[in-house]
C-alpha positions in Angstrom: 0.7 -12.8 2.1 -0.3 -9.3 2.1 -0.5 -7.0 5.2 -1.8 -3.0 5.0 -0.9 -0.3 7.8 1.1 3.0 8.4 4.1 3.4 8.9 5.0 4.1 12.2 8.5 3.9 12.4 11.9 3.3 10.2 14.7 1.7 12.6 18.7 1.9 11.7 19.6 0.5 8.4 21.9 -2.4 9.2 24.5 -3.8 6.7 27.6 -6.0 6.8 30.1 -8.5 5.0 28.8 -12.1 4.6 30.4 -15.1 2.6 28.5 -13.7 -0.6 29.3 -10.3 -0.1 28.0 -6.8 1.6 24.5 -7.1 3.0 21.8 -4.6 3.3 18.6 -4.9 6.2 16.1 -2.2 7.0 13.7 -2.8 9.3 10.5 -0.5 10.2 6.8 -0.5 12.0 3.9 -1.1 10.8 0.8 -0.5 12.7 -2.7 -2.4 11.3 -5.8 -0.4 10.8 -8.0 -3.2 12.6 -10.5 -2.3 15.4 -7.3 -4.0 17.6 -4.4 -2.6 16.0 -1.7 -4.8 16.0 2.4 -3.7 15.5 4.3 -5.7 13.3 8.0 -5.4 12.3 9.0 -5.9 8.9 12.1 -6.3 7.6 13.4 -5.7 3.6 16.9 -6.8 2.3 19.3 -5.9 -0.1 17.8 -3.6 -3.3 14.2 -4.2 -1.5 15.7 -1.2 1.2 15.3 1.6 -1.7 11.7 0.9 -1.4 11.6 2.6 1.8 12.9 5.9 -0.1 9.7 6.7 -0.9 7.7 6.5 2.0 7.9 8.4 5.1 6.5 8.2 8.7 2.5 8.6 9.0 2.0 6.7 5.2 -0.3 4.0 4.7 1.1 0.9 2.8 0.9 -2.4 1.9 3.8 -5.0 1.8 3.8 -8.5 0.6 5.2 -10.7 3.3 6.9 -14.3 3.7 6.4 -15.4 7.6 9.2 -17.9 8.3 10.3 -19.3 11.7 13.1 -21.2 12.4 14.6 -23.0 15.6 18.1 -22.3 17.3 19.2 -23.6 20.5 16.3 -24.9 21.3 14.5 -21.3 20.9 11.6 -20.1 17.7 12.8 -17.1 15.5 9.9 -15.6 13.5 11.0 -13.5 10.7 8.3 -11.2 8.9 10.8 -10.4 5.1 8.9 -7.8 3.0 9.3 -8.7 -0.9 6.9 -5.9 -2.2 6.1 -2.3 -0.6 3.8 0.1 -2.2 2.1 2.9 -1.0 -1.6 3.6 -0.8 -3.2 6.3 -2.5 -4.1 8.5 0.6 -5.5 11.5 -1.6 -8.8 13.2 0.2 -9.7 14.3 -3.7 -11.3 10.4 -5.4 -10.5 10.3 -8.8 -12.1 12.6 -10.9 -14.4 11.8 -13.8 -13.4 12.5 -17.0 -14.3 16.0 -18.6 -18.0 16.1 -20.1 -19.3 18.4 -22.9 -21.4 21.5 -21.1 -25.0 21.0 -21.1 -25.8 23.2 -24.1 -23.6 21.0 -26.5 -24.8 17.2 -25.9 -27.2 16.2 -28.5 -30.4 15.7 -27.1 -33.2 15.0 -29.3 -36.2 18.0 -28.9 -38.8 16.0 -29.9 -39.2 12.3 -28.4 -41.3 9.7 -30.4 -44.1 8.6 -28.6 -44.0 11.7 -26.0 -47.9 13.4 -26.2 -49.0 13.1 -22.8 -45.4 14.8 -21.5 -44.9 12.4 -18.6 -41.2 11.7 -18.3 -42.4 7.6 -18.3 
């Protein structure tokens, strides 16, 4: 799954020791560009966290997302794990055409076959 917004805020980078070793977690806010924006809370792990580097506060992204819940003591944990983050392209300036010849230097036939009455049709 996919899910676009900006960035509205990075929490504390979190790590620790587990049986396989040192553990990275970052978390941040997202906030939807929907007529009801909604705030979601993402979080990346391990290598995923350098991602982040990149991308600061006000930035529009996209992540790709895996939604899993899971049940302890009776209770539902949702967890919302980034996999992908990349940033929109938030330029004002659209991409520009490529360079065309002036005018002066195309090669436009003078003298049109078929064109005695001079209407353009």
């Amino acid at each position: 799954m996919e899910i676009k917004g900006k960035l509205i805020k990075l929490l504390d980078q979190q790590s620790g020791q587990g049986k396989n070793g040192t553990w990275v977690k970052q978390e941040f806010i997202i906030e939807t560009q929907e007529q009801y924006p909604r705030k979601v809370c993402i979080s990346l792990w391990g290598d995923k966290v350098k991602e982040l580097e990149s991308i600061q506060v006000g930035d529009l992204l996209t992540a790709s997302i895996n939604i899993e819940s899971r049940e302890y003591n009776g209770r539902w944990y949702t967890d919302v794990r980034a996999w992908r983050i990349v940033k929109e392209n938030t330029s004002n300036n659209p991409s520009t055409p490529p360079d065309l010849p002036p005018l002066n230097e195309l090669d436009i036939p003078e003298n049109i076959p078929g064109d005695d009455d001079g209407m353009p049709f």
